[in-house]
C-alpha positions as CSV (number, residue, x, y, z in Angstrom):
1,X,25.8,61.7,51.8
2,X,26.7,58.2,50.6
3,X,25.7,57.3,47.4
4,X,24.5,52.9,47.6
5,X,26.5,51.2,44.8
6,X,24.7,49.5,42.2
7,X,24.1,45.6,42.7
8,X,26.5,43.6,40.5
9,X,25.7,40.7,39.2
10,X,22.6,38.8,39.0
11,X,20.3,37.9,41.1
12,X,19.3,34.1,42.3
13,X,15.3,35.3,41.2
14,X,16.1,36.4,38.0
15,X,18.2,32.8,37.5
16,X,15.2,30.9,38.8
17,X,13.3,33.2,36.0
18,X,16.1,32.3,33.4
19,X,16.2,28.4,34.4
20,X,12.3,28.1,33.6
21,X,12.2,29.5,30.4
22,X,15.6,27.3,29.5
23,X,12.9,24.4,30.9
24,X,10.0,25.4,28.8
25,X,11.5,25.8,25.5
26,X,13.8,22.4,26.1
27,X,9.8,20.9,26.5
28,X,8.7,22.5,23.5
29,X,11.3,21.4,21.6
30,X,11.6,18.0,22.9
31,X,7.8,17.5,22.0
32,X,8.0,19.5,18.1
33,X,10.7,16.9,18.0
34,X,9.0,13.9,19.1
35,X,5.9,15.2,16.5
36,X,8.3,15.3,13.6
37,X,10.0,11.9,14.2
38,X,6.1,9.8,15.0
39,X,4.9,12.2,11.5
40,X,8.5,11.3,9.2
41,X,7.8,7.4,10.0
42,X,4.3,7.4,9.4
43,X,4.9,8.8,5.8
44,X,7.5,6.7,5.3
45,X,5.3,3.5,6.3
46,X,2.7,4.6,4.1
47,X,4.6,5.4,1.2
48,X,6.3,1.5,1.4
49,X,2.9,0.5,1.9
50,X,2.1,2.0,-1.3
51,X,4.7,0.8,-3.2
52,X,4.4,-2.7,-2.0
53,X,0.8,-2.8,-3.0
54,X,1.5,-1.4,-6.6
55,X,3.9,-4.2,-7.2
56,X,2.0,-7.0,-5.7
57,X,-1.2,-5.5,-8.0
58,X,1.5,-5.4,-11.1
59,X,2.3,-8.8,-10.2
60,X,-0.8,-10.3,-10.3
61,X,-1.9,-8.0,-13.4
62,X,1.7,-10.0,-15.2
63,X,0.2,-13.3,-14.0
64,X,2.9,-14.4,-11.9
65,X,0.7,-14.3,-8.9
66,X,-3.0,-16.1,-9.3
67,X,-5.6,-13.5,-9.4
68,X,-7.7,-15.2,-6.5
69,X,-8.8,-14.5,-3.4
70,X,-6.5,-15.0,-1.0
71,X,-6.1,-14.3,3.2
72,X,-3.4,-12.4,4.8
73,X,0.2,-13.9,3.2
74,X,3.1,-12.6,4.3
75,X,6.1,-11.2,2.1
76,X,8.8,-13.6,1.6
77,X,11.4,-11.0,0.5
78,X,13.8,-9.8,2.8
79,X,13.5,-6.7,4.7
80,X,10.1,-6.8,4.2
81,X,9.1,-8.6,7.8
82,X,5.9,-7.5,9.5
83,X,4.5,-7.2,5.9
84,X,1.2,-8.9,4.8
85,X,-0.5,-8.9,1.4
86,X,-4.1,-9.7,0.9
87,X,-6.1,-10.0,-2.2
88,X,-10.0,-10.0,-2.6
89,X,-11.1,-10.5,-6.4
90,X,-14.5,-9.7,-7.3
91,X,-16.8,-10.1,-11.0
92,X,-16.9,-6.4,-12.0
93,X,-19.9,-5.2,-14.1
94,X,-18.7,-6.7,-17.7
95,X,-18.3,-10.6,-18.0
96,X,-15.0,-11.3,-18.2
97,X,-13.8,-8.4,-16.0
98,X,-13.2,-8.9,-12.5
99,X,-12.1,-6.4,-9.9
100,X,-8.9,-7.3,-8.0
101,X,-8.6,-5.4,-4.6
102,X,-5.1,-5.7,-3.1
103,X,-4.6,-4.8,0.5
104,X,-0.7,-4.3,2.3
105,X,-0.4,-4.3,5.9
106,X,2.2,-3.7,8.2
107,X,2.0,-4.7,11.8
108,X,5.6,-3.9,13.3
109,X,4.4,-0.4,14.7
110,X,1.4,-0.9,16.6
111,X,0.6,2.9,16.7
112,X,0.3,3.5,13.0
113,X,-2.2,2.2,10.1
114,X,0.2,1.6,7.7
115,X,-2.3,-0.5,5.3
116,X,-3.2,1.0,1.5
117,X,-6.0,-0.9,-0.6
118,X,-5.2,-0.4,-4.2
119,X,-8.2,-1.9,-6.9
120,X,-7.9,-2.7,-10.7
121,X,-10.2,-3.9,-13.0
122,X,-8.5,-6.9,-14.6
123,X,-9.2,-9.6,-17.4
124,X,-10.5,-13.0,-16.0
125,X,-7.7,-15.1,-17.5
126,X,-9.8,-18.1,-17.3
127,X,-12.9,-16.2,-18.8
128,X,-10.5,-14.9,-21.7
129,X,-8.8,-18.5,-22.6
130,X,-12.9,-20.2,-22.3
131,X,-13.9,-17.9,-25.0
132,X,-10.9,-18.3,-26.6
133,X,-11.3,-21.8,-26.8
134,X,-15.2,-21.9,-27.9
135,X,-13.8,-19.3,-30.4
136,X,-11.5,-21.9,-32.2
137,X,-14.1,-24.7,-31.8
138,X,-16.7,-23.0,-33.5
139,X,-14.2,-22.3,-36.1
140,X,-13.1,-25.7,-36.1
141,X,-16.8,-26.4,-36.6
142,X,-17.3,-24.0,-39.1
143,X,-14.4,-25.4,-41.1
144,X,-15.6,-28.5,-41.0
145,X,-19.4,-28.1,-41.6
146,X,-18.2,-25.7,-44.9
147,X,-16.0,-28.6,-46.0
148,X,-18.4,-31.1,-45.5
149,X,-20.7,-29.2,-47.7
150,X,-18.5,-28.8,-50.8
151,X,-18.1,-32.3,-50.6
152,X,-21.3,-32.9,-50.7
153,X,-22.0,-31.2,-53.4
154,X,-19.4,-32.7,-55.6
């Protein structure tokens, strides 16, 4: 009796088998990779957005930006295209104090919200320098009325 040889090689089924799980996990890892990239630019987007709107608020807490309301303006400074800046200022709860809400958004990838709102309670400049000035008036008058009274009396 003949004993059959064993089959060399492999097979063109268990290829086909091989081939599809080669296809699968190529899928898988072409979408976990595709995930990670869309996830890293949307924290990155976020994270300038942040920034940006802790230096416009800083700015406008310095004075070198008016603390008004103002519409969507867009960043002059370079490398910062497709950036806006917003501000919305509102009387807080104390005279004199006002509420300044800053708002950054960026409009270069259409899939993500890359805006932050970032609020402050501020000093109303004009409210400080007004009571300022009525301050030193009524000093003024002060001054005056006491010195007019000791001349009086002389």
């Amino acid at each position: 009796m003949k004993r059959a040889k064993p089959a060399r090689g492999i097979t063109l089924y268990e290829v086909v088998i091989a081939l599809a799980i080669f296809a699968g996990a190529i899928a898988a890892l072409s979408q976990a990779l595709s995930t990670a990239t869309r996830a890293a630019l949307q924290s990155r987007m976020e994270s300038q957005a942040v920034l940006l709107c802790q230096t416009k608020l800083a700015e406008i807490v310095a004075g070198a930006v008016p603390s008004t309301s103002t519409g969507a303006t867009a960043f002059t400074e370079s490398g910062l295209e497709g950036w806006t800046w917003s501000v919305e200022v509102t009387p807080a709860g104390h005279t004199g104090i006002n509420q300044v809400s800053v708002t950054v958004n960026s409009n270069m990838v259409q899939d993500f919200d890359s805006s932050f709102t970032m609020s402050r309670l501020v000093r109303d400049q004009q409210a400080f320098i007004s009571t300022a000035v009525s301050a030193a008036k009524q000093k003024a008058l002060q001054s005056g009325l006491t010195q007019q009274q000791s001349q009086a009396g002389q």
